[in-house]
C-alpha positions in Angstrom: 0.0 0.0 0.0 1.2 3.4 -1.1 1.3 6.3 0.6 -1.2 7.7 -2.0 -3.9 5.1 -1.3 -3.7 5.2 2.5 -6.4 7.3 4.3 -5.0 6.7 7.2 -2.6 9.7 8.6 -0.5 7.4 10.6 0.1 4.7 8.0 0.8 7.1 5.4 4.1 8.7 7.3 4.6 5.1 8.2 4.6 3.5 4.7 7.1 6.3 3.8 9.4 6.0 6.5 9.8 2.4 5.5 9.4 3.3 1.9 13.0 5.5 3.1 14.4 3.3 5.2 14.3 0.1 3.1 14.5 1.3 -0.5 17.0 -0.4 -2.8 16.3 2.6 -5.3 19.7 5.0 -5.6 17.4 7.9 -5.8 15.2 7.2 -2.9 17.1 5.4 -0.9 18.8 6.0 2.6 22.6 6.5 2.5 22.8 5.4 6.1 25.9 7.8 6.5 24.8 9.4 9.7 24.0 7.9 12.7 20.9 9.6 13.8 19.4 9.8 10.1 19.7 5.7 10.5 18.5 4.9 14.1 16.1 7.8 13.9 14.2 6.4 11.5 14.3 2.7 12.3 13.5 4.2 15.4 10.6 5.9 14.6 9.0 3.1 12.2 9.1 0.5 15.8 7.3 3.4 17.5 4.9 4.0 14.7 3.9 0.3 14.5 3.7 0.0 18.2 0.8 2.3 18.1 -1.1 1.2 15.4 -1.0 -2.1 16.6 -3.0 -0.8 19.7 0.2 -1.0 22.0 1.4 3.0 22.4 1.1 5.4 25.3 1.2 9.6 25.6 5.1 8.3 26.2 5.4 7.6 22.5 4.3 10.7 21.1 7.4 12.1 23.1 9.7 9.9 21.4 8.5 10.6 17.8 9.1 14.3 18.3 12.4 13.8 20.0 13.4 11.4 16.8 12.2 13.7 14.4 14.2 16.8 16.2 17.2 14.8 16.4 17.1 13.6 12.9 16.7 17.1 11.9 19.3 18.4 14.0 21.8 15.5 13.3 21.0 14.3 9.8 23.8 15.0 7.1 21.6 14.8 4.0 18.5 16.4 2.4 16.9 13.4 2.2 17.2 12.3 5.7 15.9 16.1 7.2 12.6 15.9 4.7 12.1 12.6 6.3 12.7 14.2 9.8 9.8 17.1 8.4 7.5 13.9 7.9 7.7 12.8 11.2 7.3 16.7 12.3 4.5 17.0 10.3 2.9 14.0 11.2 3.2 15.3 14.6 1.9 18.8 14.2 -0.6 18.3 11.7 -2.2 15.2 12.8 -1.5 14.9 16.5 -5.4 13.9 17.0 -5.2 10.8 15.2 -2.3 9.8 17.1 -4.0 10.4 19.7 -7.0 8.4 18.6 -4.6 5.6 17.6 -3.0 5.4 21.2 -6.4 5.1 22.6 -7.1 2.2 20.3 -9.1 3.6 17.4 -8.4 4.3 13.7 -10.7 6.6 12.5 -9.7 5.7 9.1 -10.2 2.2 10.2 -7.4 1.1 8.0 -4.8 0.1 10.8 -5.7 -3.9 11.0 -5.0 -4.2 14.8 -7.1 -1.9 16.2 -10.4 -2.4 13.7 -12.8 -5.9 13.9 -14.6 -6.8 10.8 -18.1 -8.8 11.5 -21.5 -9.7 10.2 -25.0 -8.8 11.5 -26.6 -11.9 11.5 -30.1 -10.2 11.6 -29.4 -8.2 8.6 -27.2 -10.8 6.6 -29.7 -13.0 3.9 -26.9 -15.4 2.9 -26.5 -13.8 -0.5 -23.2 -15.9 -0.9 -21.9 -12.2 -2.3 -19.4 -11.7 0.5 -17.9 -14.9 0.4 -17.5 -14.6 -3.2 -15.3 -11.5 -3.1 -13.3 -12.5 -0.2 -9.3 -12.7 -1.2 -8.4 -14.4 1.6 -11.0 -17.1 2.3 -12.0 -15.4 6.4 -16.1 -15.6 5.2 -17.9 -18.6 6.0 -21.6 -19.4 5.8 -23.5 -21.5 3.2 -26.0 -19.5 0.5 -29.4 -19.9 1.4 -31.4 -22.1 -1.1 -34.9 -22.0 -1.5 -37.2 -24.7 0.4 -34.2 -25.6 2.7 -33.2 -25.2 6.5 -30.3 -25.4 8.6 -27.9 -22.7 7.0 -25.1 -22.2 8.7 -24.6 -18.3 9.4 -22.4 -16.0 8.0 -19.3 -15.2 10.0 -15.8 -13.8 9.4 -12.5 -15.9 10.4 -10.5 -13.0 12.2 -7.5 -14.4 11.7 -7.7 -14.9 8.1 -9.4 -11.3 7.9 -7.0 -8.7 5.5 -9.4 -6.0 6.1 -9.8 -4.7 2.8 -13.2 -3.8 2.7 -14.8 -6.1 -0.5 -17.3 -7.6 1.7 -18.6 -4.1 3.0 -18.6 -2.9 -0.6 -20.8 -6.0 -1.9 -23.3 -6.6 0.6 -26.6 -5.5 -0.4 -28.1 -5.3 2.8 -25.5 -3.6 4.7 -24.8 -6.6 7.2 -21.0 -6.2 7.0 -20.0 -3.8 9.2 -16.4 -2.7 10.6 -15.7 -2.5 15.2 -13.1 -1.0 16.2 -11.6 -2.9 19.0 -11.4 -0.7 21.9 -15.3 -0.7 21.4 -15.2 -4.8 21.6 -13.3 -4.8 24.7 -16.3 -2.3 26.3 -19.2 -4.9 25.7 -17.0 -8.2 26.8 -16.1 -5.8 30.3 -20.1 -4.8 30.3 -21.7 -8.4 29.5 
């Protein structure tokens, strides 16, 4: 996933930090010259993926802008300080979603960890039509035939779930829906 196609604020700086940090390309690439330009970054992928994967604290946030300061200050290269002015950006600009992220949602709901696809058995008619688009296999349920009883319900495997949305997109009745999972840990506490 590209920067481009990423909605989410937090992904975005992160898939272009690691874009940086891991590029092969002479032009793109990091010359991993400098010491804090290197560390910094490396640095400040771990801490990015920590919080989208539900695990970051207000203590994180500190560490991002001390990277990004010290890459700035320390980093030998232009291409090294506009990665530092990422990280500052992302920091500046977008310091609610991080904020969002620590507490365990993606508004976006395009950081995997912290969003739950699942199907409203209610609303769901068996169409079959999320299964069918599936990519990775996580629907199960058998299509409902006429004259017949016993279907199985539809439900998502979470562990074979890629989040990419083709169920939501398909379902004509509006069954698939997305929870984020600081929401699911409220109504296991409440029940």
């Amino acid at each position: 996933m590209s920067q481009q196609e990423s909605n989410c604020p937090i992904n975005a700086a992160r898939v272009t930090l690691h874009e940086f940090y891991y590029s092969e390309d002479p032009k793109t690439m990091m010359c991993s010259k400098c010491h804090p330009c290197k560390l910094g970054i490396y640095d400040a992928i771990k801490l990015i993926e920590t919080i989208q994967a539900g695990g970051g604290d207000a203590g994180h946030m500190t560490l991002l802008r001390r990277v990004a300061d010290d890459v700035k200050a320390g980093g030998m290269c232009k291409k090294g300080k506009d990665n530092a002015d990422i990280l500052a950006a992302l920091l500046n600009e977008h310091a609610e979603d991080l904020e969002q992220h620590i507490k365990g949602v993606c508004t976006s709901r395009e950081c995997t960890p912290l969003v739950t696809y699942e199907i409203n058995a209610a609303l769901c008619t068996n169409c079959d039509k999320c299964r069918e688009v599936c990519p990775s296999f996580a629907v199960e349920g058998q299509k409902k035939e006429p004259y017949r009883t016993g279907f199985l319900p539809y439900r998502i495997r979470q562990k074979r779930c890629t989040h990419c949305g083709e169920c939501i997109t398909v379902c004509p009745e509006g069954a698939v829906y997305v929870v984020e999972e600081k929401e699911l840990e409220r109504h296991e506490v409440g029940t």
